[in-house]
N, C-alpha and C positions, 0 to 999 in steps of 0.2 A: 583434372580431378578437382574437385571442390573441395577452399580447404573448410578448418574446423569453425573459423571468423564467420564462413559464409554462409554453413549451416545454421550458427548460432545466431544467423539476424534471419534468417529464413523462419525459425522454428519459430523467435518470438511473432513474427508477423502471422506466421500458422494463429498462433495462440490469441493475437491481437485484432483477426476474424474469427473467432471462437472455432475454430479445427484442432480443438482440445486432442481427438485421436492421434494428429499427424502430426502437431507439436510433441506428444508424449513420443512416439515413434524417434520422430529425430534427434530430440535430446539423448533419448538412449543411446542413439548412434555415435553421440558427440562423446557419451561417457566411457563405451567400451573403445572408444577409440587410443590406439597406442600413438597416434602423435600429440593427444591434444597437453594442451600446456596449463601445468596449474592454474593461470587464471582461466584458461579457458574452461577449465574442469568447473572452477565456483561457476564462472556463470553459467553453465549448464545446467549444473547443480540447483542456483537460483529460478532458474526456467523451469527446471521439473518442479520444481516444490508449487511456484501459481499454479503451475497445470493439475497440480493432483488436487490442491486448494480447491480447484474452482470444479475438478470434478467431486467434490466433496469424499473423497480415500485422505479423511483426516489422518490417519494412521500413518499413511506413507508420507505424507507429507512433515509430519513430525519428526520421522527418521531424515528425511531428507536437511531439515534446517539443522536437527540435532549434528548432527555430522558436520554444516558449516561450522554451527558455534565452535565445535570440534576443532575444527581446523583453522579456523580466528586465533583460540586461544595458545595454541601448537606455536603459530605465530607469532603470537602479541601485538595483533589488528586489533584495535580498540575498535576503529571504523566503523572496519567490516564484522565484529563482535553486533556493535549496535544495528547493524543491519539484517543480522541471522534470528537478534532476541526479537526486532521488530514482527518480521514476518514469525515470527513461533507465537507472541500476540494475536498475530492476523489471522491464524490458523485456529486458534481458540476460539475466538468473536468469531468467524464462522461456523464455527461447531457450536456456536453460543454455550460455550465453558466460559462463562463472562467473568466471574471472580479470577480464574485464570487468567484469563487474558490479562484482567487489571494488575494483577501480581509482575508479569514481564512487562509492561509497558511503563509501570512503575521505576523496574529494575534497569529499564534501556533509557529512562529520562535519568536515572544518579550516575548513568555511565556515560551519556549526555554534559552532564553537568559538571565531572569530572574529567572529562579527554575532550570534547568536542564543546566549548562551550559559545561559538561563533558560529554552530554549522544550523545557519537558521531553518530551514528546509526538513531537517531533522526533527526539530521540536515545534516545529507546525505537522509534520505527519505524525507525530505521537501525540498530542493535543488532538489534532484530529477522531484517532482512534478510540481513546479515551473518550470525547465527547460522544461517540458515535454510541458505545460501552453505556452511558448514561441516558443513551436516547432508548436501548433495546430495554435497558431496565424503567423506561416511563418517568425518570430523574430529569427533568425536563431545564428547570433551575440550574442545575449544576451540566447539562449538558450544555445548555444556554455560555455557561462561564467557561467552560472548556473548547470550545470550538469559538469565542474571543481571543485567548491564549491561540491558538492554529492561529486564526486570522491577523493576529497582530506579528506573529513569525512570519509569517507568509506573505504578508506587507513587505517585510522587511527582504527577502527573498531572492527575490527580480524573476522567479519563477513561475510564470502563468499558469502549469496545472497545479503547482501546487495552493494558488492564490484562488483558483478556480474550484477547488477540491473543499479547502475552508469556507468559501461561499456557498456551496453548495448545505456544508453541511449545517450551515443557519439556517439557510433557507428551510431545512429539512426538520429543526429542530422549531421553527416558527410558525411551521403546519403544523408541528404535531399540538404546539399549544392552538391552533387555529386563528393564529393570526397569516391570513391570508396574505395582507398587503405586502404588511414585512417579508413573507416567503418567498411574493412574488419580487421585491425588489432584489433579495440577494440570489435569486436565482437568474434575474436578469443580469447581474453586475457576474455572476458565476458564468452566465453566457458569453457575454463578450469576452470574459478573461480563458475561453477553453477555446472561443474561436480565434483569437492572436494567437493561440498555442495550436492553431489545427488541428484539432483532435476531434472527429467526427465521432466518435462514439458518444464521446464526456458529449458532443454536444445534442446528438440523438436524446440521453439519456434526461439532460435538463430539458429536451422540450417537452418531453413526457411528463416529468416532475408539474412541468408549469399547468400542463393540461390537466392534471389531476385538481388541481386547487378548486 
């Protein structure tokens, strides 16, 4: 029988060829499931919330992270708290509830700054988010200074997607002012740092970026 560990790296792989149906299908299976084990339950938990995220069911997905937060604080995971506000952020900015989102991402950078003040990777994905927040609002300036901030955490990191992730999102903020050159260099240096990390998608995704300039 397969246990709950094997579904749980199956579903995200479903999810991570975009078979959004049969990840949502498994995860459910992972959660009514009676053996599965608290952590197993978050990360299930964590797996449905991108799945419903990217099927755009904002609603459920807000219930979904709600209930982490829930259960962080039940805890006293500061961690895992910062990881529940992030994705409730994430979930905003795709709903483009943008003033929202900035409100939580706000709230997971002083909780950042308070518990976790080392964990560099953290406050380059919320720098990220944040920049990205000022690029949807046409804030181009301050999107510019915020996806610095990502890039300079993410320097610091040793983490290729996430170093790959802040490159990108200069690059993205350097077209939108139309400076070409500059977008196209940081999406090349976003290239190489997604291909050390093998991630076929991130790299699909920047050649595309490149081809549009």
């Amino acid at each position: 029988m397969e246990t709950i560990a094997k579904k749980l790296t199956r579903a995200f792989e479903l999810f991570n060829n975009g078979k959004l149906l049969e990840a949502e299908k498994l995860y459910g299976e992972c959660l009514k499931s009676p053996d599965i084990t608290p952590d197993e339950y978050i990360n299930a938990l964590h797996g449905l919330g991108f799945v419903k995220s990217h099927q755009k069911d904002f609603n459920q997905a807000r219930q979904i992270y709600l209930e982490l937060r829930e259960i962080t604080l039940a805890n006293r995971n500061f961690q895992d708290e910062h990881i529940a506000i992030h994705q409730m952020g994430m979930v905003e900015r795709m709903a483009e509830n943008y003033s929202k989102a900035q409100e939580l991402f706000e709230e997971e950078l002083r909780l950042l700054k308070n518990s976790k003040p080392d964990f560099q990777v953290a406050f380059a994905a919320n720098y990220y988010e944040q920049g990205l927040i000022m690029l949807k609002r046409n804030c181009l300036e301050k999107a510019e200074e915020l996806m610095m901030h990502s890039l300079h955490y993410a320097e610091q990191s040793d983490d290729q997607i996430c170093l790959g992730c802040s490159l990108r999102g200069l690059g993205k903020v350097f077209a939108a002012k139309d400076e070409k050159q500059r977008a196209k260099n940081y999406y090349l240096m976003s290239l190489k740092a997604f291909k050390e990390a093998n991630d076929e998608s991130a790299i699909n995704g920047i050649k595309s970026l490149i081809n549009q300039l």
